[in-house]
C-alpha positions as CSV (number, residue, x, y, z in Angstrom):
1,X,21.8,19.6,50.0
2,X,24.0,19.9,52.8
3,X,26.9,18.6,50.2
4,X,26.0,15.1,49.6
5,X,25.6,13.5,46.1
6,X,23.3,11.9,45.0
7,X,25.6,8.7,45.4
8,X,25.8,9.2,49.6
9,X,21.9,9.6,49.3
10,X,21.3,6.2,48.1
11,X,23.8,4.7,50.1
12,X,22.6,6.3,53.3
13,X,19.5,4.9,52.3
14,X,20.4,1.9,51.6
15,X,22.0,1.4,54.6
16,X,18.4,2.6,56.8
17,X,17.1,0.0,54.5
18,X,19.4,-2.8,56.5
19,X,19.4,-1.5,59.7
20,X,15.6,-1.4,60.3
21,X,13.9,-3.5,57.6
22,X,11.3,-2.4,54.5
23,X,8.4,-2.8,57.2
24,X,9.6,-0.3,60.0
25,X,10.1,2.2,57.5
26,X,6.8,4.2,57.1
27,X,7.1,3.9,60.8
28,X,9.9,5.4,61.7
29,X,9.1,7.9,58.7
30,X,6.0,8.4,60.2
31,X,7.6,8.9,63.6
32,X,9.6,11.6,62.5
33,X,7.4,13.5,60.5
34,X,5.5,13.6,64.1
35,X,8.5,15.2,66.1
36,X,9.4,17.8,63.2
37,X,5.6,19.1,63.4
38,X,5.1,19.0,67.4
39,X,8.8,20.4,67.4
40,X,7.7,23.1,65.1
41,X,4.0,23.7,67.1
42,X,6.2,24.1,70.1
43,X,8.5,27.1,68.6
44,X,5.3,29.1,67.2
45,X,3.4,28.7,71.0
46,X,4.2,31.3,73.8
47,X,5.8,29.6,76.6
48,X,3.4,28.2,78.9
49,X,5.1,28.8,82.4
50,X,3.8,30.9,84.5
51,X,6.1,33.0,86.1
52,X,3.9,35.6,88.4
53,X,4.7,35.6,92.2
54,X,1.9,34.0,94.3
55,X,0.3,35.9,96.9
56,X,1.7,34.6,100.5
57,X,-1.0,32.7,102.5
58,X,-1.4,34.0,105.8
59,X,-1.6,31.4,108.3
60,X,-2.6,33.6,111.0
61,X,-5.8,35.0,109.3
62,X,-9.2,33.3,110.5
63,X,-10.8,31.3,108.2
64,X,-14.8,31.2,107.4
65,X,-15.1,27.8,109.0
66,X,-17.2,27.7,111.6
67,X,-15.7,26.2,114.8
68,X,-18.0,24.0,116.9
C-alpha cells in the first residue's frame, strides 16, 4: 500500500492520534469519508454549466405593456 509498512502505518497513526486528540477522530474520519463520496458524486454527474448562447434582447422591440 503505496510502500509503507506496517511500522509507518502505526506511527502515522499514532502521530494523528497527538495532533488532534481520541475525540476529534470519528470526526475528522467522518469528515473525510464525506469529501471522498461528494468528490466521487461530482466525477459521475455531467457538468452542470450551461454553455448555450442566449438569444440577444432587442431593446428596440415594443413591449406588451400598455402605455397610459
Amino acid at each position: 500500500m503505496f510502500g509503507l509498512g506496517m511500522q509507518e502505518l502505526i506511527i502515522i497513526l499514532v502521530i494523528v492520534l497527538i495532533l488532534f486528540g481520541a475525540k476529534r477522530l470519528p470526526e475528522l474520519a467522518g469528515g473525510i469519508g464525506k469529501a471522498i463520496k461528494n468528490f466521487k458524486k461530482g466525477m459521475n454527474e455531467p457538468d452542470e454549466i450551461d454553455v448555450t448562447p442566449k438569444k440577444p434582447v432587442d431593446e428596440g422591440k415594443p413591449t406588451d405593456e400598455k402605455k397610459v
